[in-house]
LOLOLO-469130 format. One record per residue: chain; x, y, z of N, C-alpha, C, O, CB in turn. Coordinates in Angstrom, 1 decimal. Glycine has a CB too. Layout:
BEGIN
+--------+--------+--------+--------+--------+--------+--------+--------+--------+--------+--------+--------+--------+--------+--------+--------+
: chaine :    nxx :    nyy :    nzz :   caxx :   cayy :   cazz :    cxx :    cyy :    czz :    oxx :    oyy :    ozz :   cbxx :   cbyy :   cbzz :
+--------+--------+--------+--------+--------+--------+--------+--------+--------+--------+--------+--------+--------+--------+--------+--------+
:      A :      X :      Y :      Z :      X :      Y :      Z :      X :      Y :      Z :      X :      Y :      Z :      X :      Y :      Z :
...
+--------+--------+--------+--------+--------+--------+--------+--------+--------+--------+--------+--------+--------+--------+--------+--------+
//
This chain:
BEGIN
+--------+--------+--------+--------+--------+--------+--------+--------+--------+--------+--------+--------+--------+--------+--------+--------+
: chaine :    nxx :    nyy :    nzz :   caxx :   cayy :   cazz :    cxx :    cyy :    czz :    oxx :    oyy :    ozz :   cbxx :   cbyy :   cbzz :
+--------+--------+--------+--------+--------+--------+--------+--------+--------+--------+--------+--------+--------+--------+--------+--------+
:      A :    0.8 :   -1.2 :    0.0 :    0.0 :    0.0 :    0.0 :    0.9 :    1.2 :    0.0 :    2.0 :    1.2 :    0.6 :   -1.0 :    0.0 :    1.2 :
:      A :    0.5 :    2.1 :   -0.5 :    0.8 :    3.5 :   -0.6 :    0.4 :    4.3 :    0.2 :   -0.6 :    4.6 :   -0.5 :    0.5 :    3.9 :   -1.5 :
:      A :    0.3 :    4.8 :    1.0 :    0.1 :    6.0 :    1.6 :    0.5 :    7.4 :    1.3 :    1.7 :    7.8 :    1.3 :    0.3 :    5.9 :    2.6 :
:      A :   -0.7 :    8.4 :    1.1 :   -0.2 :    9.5 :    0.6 :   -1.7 :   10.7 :    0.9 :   -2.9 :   10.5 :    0.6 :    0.2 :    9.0 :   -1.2 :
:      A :   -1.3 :   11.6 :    1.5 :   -2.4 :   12.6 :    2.3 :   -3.5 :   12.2 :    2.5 :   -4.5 :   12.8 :    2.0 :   -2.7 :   13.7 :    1.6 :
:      A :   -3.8 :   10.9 :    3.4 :   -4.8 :   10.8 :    3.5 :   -5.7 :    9.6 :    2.8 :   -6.8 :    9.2 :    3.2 :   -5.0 :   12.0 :    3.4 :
:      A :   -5.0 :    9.0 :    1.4 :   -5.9 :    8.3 :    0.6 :   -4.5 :    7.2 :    0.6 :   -3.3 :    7.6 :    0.7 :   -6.5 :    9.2 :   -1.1 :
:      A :   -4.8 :    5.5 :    0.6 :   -4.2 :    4.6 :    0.5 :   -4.3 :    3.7 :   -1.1 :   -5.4 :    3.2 :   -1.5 :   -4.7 :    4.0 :    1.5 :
:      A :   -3.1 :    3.7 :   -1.8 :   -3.3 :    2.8 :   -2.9 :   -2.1 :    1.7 :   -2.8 :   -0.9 :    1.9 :   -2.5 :   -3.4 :    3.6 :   -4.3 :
:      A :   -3.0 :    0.4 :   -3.5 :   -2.4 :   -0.6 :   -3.6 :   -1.9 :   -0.5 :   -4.8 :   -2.4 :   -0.2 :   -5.9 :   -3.1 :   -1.7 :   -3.3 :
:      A :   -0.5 :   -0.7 :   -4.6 :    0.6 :   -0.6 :   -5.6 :    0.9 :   -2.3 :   -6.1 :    1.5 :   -2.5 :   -7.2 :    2.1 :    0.2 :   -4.9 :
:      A :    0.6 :   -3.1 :   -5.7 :    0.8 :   -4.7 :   -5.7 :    0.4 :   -5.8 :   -4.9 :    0.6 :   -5.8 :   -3.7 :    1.9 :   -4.8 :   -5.6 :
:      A :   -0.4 :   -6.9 :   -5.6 :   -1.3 :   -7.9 :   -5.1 :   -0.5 :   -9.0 :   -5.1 :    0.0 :   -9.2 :   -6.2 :   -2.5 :   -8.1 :   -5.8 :
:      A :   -0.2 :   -9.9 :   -4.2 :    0.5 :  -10.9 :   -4.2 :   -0.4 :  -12.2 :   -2.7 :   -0.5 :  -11.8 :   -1.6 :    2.3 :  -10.2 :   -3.9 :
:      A :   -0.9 :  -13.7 :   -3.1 :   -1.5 :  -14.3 :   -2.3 :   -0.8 :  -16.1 :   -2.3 :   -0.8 :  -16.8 :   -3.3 :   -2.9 :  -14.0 :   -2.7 :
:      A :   -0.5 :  -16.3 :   -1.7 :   -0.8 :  -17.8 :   -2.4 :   -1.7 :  -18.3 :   -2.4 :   -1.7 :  -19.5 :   -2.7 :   -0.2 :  -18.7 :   -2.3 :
:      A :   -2.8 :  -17.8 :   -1.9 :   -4.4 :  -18.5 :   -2.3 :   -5.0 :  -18.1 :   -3.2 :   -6.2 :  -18.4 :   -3.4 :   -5.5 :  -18.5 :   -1.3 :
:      A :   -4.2 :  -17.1 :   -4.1 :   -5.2 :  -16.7 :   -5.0 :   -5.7 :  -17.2 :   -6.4 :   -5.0 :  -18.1 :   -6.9 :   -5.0 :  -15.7 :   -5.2 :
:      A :   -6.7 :  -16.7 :   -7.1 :   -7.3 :  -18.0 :   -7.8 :   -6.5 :  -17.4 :   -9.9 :   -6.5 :  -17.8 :  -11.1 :   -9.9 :  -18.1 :   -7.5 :
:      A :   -6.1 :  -16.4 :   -9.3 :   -5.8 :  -16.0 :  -10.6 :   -4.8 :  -17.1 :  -11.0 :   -4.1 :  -17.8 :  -10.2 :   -5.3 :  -14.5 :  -10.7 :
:      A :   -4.7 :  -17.4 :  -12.5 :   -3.7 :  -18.1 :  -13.1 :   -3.4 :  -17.4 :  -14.6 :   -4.2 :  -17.4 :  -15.6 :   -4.4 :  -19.6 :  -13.3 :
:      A :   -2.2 :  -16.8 :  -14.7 :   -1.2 :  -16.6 :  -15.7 :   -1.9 :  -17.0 :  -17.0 :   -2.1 :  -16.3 :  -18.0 :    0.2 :  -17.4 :  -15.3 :
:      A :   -2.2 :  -18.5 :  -16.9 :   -2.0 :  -19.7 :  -18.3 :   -3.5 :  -19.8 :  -18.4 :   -3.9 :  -20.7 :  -19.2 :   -1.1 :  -21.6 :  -17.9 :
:      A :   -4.4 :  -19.2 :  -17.8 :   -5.7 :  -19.2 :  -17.8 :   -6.4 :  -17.7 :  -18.6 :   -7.2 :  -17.5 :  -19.5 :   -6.0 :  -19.3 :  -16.3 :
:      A :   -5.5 :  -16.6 :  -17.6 :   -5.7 :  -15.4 :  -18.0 :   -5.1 :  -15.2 :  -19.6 :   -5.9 :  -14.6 :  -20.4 :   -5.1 :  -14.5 :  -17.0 :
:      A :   -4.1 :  -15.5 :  -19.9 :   -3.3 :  -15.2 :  -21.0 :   -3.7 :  -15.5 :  -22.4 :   -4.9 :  -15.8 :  -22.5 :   -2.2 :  -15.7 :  -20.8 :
:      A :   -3.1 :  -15.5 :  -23.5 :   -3.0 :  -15.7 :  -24.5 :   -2.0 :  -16.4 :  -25.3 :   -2.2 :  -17.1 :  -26.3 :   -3.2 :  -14.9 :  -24.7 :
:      A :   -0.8 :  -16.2 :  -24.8 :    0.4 :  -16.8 :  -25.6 :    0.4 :  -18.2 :  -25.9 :   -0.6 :  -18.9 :  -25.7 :    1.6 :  -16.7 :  -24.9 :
:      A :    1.3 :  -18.7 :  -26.3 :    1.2 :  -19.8 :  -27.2 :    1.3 :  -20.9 :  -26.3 :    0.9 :  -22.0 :  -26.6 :    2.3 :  -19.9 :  -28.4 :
:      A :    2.0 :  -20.5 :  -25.0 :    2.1 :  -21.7 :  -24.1 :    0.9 :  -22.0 :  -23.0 :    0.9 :  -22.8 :  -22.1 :    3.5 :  -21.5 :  -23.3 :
:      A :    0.0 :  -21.3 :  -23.2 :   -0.9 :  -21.2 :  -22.1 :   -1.7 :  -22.5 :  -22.0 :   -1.6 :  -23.3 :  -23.0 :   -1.7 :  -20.1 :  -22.2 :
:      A :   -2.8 :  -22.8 :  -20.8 :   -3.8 :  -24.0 :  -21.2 :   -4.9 :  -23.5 :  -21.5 :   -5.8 :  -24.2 :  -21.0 :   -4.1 :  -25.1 :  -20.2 :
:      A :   -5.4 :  -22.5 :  -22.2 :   -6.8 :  -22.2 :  -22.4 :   -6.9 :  -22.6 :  -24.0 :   -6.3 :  -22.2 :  -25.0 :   -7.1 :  -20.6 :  -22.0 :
:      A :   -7.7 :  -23.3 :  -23.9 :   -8.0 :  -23.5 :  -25.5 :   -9.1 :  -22.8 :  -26.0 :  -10.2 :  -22.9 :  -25.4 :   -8.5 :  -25.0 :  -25.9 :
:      A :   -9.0 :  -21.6 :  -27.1 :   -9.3 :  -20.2 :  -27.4 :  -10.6 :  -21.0 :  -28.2 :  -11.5 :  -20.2 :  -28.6 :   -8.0 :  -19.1 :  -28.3 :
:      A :  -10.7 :  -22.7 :  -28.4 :  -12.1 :  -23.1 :  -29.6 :  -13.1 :  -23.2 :  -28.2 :  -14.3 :  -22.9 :  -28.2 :  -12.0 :  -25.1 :  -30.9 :
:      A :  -12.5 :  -23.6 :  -27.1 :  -14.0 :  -23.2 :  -26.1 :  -14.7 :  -21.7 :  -26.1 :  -15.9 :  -21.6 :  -25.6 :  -13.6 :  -23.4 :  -24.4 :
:      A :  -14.3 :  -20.7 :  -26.4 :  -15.0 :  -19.5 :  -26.9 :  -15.8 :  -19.4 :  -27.8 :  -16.6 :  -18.4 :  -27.6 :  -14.3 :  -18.8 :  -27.2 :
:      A :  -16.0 :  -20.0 :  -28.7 :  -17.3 :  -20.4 :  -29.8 :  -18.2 :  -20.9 :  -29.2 :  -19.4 :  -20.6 :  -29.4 :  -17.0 :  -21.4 :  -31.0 :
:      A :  -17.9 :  -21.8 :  -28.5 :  -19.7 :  -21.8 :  -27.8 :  -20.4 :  -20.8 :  -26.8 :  -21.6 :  -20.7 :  -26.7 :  -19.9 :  -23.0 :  -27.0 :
:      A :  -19.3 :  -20.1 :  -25.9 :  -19.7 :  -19.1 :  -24.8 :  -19.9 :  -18.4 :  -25.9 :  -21.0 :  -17.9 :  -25.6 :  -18.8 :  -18.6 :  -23.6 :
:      A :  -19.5 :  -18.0 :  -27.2 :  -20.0 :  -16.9 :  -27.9 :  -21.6 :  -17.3 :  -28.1 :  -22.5 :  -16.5 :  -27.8 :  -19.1 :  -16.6 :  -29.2 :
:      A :  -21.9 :  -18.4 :  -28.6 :  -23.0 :  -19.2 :  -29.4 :  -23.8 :  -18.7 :  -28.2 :  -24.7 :  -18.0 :  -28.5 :  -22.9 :  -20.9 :  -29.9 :
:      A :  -23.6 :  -19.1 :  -26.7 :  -24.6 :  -19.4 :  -25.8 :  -24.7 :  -18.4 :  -25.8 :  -25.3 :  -18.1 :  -26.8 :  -24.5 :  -20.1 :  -24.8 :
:      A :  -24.4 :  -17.3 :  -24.9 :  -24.6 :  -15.4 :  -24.9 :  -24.9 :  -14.9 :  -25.9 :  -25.1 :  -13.7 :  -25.8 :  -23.5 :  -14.5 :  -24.5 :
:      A :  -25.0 :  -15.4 :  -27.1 :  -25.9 :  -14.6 :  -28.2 :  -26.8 :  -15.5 :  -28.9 :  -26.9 :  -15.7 :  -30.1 :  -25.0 :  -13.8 :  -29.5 :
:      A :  -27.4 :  -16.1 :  -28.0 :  -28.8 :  -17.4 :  -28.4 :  -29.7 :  -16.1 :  -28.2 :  -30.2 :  -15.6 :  -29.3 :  -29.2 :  -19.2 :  -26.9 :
:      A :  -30.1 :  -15.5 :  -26.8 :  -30.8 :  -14.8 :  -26.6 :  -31.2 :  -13.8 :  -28.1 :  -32.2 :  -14.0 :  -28.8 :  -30.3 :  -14.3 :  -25.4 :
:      A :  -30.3 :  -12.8 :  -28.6 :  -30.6 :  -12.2 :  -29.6 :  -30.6 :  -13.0 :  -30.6 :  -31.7 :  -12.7 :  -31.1 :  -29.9 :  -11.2 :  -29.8 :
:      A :  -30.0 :  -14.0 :  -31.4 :  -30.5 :  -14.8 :  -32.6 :  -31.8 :  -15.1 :  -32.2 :  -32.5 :  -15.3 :  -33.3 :  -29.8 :  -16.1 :  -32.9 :
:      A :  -32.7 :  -15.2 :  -31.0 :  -33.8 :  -16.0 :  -31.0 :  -35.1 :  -14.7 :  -30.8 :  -36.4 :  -14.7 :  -31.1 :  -33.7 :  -17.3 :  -29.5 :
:      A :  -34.4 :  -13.8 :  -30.5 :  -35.5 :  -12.0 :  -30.8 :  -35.5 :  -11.8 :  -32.2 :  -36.5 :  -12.0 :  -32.9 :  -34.5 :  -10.2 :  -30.1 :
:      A :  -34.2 :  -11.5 :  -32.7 :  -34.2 :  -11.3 :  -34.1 :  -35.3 :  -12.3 :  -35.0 :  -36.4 :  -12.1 :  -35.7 :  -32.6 :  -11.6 :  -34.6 :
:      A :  -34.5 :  -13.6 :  -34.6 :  -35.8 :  -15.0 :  -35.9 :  -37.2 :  -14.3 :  -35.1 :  -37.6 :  -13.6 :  -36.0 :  -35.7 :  -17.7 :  -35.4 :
:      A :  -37.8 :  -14.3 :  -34.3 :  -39.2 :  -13.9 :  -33.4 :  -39.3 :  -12.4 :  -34.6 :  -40.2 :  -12.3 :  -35.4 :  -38.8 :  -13.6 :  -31.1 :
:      A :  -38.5 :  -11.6 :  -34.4 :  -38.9 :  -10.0 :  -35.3 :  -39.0 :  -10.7 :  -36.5 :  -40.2 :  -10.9 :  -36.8 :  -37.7 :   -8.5 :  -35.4 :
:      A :  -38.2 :  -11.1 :  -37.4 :  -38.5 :  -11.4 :  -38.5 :  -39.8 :  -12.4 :  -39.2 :  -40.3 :  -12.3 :  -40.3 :  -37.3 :  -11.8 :  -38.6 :
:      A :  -40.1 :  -13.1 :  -38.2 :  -41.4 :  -14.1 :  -38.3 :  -42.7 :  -13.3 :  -38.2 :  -43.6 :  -13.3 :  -39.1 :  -41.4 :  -15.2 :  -37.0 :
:      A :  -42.6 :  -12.5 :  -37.1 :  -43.5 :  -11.7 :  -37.1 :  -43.8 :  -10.7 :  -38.4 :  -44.9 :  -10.6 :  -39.1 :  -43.1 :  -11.1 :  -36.0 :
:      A :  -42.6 :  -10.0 :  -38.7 :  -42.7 :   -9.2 :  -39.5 :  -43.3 :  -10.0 :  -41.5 :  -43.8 :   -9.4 :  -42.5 :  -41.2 :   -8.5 :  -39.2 :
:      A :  -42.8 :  -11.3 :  -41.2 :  -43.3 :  -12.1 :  -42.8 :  -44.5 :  -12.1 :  -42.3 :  -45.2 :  -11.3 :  -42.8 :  -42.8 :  -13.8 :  -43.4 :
:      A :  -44.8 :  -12.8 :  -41.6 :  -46.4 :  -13.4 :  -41.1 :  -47.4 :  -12.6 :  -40.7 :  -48.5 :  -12.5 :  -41.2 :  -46.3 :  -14.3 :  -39.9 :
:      A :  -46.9 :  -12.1 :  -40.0 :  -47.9 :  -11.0 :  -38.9 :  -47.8 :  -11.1 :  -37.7 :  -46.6 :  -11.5 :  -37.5 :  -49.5 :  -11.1 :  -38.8 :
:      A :  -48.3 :  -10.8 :  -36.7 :  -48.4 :  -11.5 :  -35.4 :  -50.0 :  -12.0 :  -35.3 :  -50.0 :  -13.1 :  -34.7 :  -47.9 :  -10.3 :  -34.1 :
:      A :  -51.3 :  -11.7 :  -35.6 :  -52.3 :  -12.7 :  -35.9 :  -52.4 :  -14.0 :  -36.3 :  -53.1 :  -14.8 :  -35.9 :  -52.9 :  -12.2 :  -36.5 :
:      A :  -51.5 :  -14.1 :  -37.3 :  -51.4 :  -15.3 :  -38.0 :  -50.5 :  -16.3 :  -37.7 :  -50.2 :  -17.3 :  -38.2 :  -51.3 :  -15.1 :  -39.1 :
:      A :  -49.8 :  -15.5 :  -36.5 :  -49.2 :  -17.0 :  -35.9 :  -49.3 :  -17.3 :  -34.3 :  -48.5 :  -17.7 :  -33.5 :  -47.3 :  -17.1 :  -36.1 :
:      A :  -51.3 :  -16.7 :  -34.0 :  -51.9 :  -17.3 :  -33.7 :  -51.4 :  -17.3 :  -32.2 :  -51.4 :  -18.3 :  -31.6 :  -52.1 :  -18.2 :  -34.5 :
:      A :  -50.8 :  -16.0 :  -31.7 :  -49.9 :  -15.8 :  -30.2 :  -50.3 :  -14.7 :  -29.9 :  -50.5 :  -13.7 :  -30.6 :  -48.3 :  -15.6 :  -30.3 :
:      A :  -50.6 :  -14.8 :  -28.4 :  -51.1 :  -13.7 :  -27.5 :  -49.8 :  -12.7 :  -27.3 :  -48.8 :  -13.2 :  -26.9 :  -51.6 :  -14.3 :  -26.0 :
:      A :  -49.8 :  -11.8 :  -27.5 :  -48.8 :  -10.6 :  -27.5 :  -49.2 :  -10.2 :  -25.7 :  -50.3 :  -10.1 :  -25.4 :  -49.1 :   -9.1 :  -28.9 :
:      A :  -48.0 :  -10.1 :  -24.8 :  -47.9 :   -9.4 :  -23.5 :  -47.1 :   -8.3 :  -23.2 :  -45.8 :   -8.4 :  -23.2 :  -47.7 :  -10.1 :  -22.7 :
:      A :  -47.6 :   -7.4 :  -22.9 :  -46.6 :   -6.8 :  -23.0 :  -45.4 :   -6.3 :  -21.8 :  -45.6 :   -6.1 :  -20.6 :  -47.0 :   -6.0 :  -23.6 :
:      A :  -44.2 :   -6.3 :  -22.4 :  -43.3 :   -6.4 :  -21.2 :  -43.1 :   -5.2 :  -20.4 :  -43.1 :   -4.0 :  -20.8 :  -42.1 :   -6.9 :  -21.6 :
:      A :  -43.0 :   -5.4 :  -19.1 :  -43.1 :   -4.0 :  -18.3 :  -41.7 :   -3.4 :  -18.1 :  -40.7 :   -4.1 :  -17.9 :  -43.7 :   -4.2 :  -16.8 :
:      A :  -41.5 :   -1.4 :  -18.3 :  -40.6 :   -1.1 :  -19.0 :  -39.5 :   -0.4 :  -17.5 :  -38.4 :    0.0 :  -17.6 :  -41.2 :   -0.1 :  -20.4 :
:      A :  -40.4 :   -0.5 :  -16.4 :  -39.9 :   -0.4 :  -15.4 :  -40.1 :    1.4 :  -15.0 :  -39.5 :    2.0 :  -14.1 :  -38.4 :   -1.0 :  -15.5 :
:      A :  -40.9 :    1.9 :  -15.8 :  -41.2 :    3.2 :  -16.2 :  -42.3 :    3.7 :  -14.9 :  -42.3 :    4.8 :  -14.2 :  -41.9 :    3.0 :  -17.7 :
:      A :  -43.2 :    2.7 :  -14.9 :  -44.1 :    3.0 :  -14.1 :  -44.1 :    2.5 :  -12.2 :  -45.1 :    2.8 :  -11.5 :  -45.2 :    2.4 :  -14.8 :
+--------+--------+--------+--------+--------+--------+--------+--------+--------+--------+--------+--------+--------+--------+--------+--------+
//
């Protein structure tokens, strides 16, 4: 820690319990993170919007009458 008029900053973190890992965090060529497990965390966290988008687009060919679905509407936190 630093001390300096009054306000304290940490200049350096050092633990041996801590959970950070070098070969996890990193990128380089030696690390163990295999960068193809990211294609699916990508896939999964953008399911939500692929599945709005196909929903707008269906709507917008079809209608929303004609595919026979109760519209609710969502609350906007407004009120």
């Amino acid at each position: 820690m630093k001390l300096f008029k009054g306000s304290a900053k940490p200049v350096s973190r050092e633990s041996p319990l801590s959970l950070y890992d070098y070969n996890l965090a990193s990128f380089d060529i030696n690390t163990h993170y295999d960068q193809g497990d990211a294609v699916g965390f990508i896939n999964l966290w953008g399911l939500p919007s692929v599945s709005a988008w196909n929903l707008k687009r269906k709507v917008a060919e079809e209608g929303i009458k004609e595919m026979g679905k109760k519209v609710v509407p969502v609350p906007t936190g407004d009120s």
